[in-house]
N, C-alpha and C positions, 0 to 999 in steps of 0.2 A: 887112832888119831883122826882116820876121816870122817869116823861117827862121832867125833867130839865136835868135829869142823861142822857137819852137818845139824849135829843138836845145836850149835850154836847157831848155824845160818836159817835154821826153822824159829826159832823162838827169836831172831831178829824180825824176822820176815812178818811174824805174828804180832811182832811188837808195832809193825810197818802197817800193818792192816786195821789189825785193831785201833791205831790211833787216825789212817782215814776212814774208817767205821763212823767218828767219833766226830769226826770231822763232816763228814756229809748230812750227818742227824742238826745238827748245830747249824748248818749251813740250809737245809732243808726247812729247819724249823724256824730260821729269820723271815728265807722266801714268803714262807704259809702266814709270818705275823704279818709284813709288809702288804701282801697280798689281800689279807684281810681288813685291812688298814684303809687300803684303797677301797673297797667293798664297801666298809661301812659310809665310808664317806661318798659316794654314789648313791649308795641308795639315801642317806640321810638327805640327800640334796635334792630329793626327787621328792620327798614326804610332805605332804600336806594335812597342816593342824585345824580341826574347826572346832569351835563351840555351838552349838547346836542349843537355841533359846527360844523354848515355845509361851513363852509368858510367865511360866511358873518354875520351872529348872532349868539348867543349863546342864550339857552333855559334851565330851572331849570325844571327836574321831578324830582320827591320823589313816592318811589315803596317801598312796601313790598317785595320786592325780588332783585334782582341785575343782574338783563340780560337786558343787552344794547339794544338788538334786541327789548324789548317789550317796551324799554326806547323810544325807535325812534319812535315806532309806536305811541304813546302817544303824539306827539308833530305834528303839521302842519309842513312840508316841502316843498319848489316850486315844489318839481316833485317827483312824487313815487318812479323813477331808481335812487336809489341810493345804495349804497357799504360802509357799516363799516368799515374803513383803521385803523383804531388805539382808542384803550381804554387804561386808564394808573388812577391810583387811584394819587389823588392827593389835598391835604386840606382837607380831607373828601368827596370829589367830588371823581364818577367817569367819567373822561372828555373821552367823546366819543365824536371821529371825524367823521363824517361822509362827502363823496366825492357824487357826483351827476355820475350818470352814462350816456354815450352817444355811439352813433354807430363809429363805425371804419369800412371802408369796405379796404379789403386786395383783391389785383388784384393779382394773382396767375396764369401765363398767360392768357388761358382764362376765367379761373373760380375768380369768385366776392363772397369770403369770407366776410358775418357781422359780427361785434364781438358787443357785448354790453363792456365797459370797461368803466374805469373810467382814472384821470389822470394817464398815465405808458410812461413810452419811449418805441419805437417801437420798441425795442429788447422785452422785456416785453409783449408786448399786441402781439407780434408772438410767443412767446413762449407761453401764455394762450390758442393758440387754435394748440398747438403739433411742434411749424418750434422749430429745434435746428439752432440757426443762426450761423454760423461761419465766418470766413475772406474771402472766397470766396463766399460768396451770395454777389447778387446786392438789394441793398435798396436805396427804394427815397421816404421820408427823410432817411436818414441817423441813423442806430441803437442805437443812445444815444440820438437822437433826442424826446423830450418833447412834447407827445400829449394832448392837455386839454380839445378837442371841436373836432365835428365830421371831419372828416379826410379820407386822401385814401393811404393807403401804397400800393405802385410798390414792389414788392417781386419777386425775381426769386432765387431758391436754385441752387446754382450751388458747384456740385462737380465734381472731378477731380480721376476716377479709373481708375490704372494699371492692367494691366491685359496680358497675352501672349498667343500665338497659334502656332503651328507648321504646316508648311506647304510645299510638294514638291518642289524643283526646278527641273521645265524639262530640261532635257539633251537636247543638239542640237545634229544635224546631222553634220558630218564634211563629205566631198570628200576627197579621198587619191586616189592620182596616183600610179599604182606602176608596172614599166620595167618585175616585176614576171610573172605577169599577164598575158594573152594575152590578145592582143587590141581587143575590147568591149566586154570583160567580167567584171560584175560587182559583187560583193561578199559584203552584209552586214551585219556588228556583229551589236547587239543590246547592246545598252549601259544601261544605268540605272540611273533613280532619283534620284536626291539628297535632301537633307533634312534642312532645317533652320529651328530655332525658333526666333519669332519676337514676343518683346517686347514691348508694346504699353500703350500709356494713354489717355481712353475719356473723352472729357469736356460733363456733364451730368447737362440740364437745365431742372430744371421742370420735372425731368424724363425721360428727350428727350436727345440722345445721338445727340450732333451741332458738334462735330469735332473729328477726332483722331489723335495723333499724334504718328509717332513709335521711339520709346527711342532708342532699340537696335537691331541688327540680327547677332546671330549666326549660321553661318554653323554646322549643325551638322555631314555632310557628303556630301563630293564631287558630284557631279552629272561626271559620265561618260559619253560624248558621242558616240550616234552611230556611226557609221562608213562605207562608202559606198567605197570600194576597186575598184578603175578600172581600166582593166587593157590596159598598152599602149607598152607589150612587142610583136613580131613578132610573126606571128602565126607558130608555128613549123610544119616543114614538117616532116610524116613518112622516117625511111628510107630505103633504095631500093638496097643500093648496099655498097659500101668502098673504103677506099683506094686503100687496095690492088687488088680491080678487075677493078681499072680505069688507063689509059698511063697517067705519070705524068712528067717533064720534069728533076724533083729534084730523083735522087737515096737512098735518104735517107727513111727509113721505121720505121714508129715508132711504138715502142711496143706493143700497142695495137690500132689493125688496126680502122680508122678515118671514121665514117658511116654519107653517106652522103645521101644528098636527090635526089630527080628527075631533078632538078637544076645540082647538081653537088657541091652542098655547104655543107658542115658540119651541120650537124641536133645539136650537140651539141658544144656552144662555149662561153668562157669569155665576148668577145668582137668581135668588126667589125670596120676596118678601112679603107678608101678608099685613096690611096696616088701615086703618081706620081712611076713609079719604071721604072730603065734604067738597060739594058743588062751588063755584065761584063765578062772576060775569066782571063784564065792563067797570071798573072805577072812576075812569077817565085817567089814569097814572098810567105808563111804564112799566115793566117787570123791572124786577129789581137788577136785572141784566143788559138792563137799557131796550130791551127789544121791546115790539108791542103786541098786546097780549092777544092769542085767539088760541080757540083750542087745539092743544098739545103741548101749549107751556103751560107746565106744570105749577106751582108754589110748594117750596120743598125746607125743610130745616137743614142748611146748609153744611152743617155740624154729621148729618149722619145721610143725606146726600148733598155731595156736592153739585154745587153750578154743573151743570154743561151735560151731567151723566143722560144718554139715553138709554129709553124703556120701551118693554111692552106693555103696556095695562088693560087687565078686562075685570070687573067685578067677579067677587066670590062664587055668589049666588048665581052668574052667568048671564042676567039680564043685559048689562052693562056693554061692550066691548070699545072701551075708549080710544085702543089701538098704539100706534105708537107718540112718543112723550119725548121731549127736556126739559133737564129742570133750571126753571131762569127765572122763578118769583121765591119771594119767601113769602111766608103766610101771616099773620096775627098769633097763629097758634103754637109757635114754637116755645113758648113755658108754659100753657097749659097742657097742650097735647104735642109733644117734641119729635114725633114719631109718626106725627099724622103728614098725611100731603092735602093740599085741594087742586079739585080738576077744573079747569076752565072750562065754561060751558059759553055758547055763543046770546045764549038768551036767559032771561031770571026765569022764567018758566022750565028754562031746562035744566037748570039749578034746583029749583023746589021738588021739580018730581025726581032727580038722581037724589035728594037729601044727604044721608049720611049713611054709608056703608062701606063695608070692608072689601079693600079691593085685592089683588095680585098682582104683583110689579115683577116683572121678569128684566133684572139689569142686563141689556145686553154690549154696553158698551161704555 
């Protein structure tokens, strides 16, 4: 009886086990789906899809993270140089373009710039390596021109700076004659520089200044010339003696007596004229200046001496010395000989033997 009791309390007990056996598997194996459940959904949340687009295919990565850079690396490419140009989220993609990179070489006179670049216009791929381009630089191609494959860009920077200076202008030397003078002596004043500023603009290639051009010049200040004075007047003689201690033919004496040279000519005088002069005496008339006539009033063409001028006169030839003159007659002779004087003589006799000859009139007054 109690081994019946016990076979039946074993094969209850068994029955008791076996079905939490049964029970724990069941219950274990929801845990493991639930838990997995959670899992997938985690990490799916974390996944990042890209399409990787080099120009010619497109390529699917999925990343636990979302950087393009490690997106590219994960993929085969034709060529290692290449340049990410654009990412943009889109469908749940993030579509990453990526461009192939190639050389550009830049002639820059005589230096040969490489650039590594990818497709840019040539304004672009000289701007990555520092040219600001503007409307005066020379390009060949042409700065909106489309590079996509290796290439040689002609580059020359040209610019165009203003800039000014100030600089002397040398004074010349001028020659002046001058009657003041006496003849060959020379007297030079020193003149003085003058001053402009000039206004100018260089064409700047390359750094290399090729041309200038000057915009403007203003004088800031006159340049004076020097000045070389020579002189071409008669050398003056000392003088020796006067009027008054020499025979003179004319009676008249003037005020302050007339100092002449060793010559016999006036050391000081206006002028000098050389002219025909003829003898004249008594008519019983007036000078034409109401005075009366004796010698030293002259007869003169009124026209090229006036009334009143006093003289010295002595003949050419130096027989003569008439002495001092005014002139207060006119002559007969002013349309045929307009140029001539006659001397008043006291007698006809002394008229016939002075006759006609060329005298020297020294204007003194």
């Amino acid at each position: 009886m109690i081994s019946k009791i016990k076979t039946i309390a074993n094969n209850t007990l068994c029955s008791t086990l076996d079905f939490a056996s049964k029970y724990s598997r069941i219950l274990l194996a929801l845990i493991l789906c639930i838990a997995s459940m959670f899992s997938f959904s985690v990490i799916g949340a974390n996944v990042s899809s890209f399409r990787i687009f080099d120009g010619k295919t497109t390529k699917i990565v999925h990343l636990l993270n979302d950087s393009p850079e490690q997106a590219v690396r994960c993929v085969t490419l034709e060529s290692g140089d290449y340049e990410i140009v654009d990412t943009k989220n889109e469908d749940g993609y993030i579509n990453v373009t990526v461009n192939y990179s190639f050389p550009v070489y830049i002639a820059v006179g005589d230096e040969i710039i490489e650039v590594m670049t990818v497709k840019s216009t040539v304004k672009e791929i000289l701007e990555q390596v520092g040219f600001k381009v503007d409307k005066y630089d020379l390009l060949d191609p042409s700065a909106d021109t489309v590079i996509d494959s290796e290439a040689i860009i002609q580059y020359s920077d040209v610019e165009y700076v203003k800039d000014s200076y100030t600089e002397s202008v040398p004074c010349k030397t001028k020659t002046v004659y001058s009657s003041k003078k006496l003849k060959g002596t020379k007297t030079f004043i020193k003149g003085e520089d003058g001053k402009k500023k000039v206004t100018y603009t260089n064409k700047v290639v390359n750094g290399n200044v090729v041309s200038t051009t000057v915009e403007d010049v203003t004088v800031l200040s006159n340049a004076v010339s020097n000045k070389t004075i020579v002189g071409t007047g008669a050398k003056k003689s000392k003088a020796v003696t006067t009027s008054k201690n020499v025979k003179t033919v004319s009676v008249l004496s003037p005020k302050k007596a007339i100092k002449l040279d060793k010559s016999g000519a006036p050391v000081n005088y206006k002028k000098k004229i050389t002219v025909e002069a003829t003898g004249y005496t008594y008519t019983g008339h007036r000078c034409s200046t109401g005075v009366s006539p004796k010698p030293g009033y002259i007869a003169v063409n009124p026209r090229y001496i006036p009334y009143g001028t006093k003289m010295y006169i002595r003949s050419k030839d130096g027989r003569y010395n008439y002495g001092y003159a005014i002139a207060a007659d006119t002559g007969g002779f002013v349309k045929s000989r307009p140029t001539n004087v006659d001397l008043f003589f006291a007698s006809r006799s002394a008229c016939v033997a002075f006759g006609r000859r060329d005298v020297e009139i020294f204007i003194i007054g």
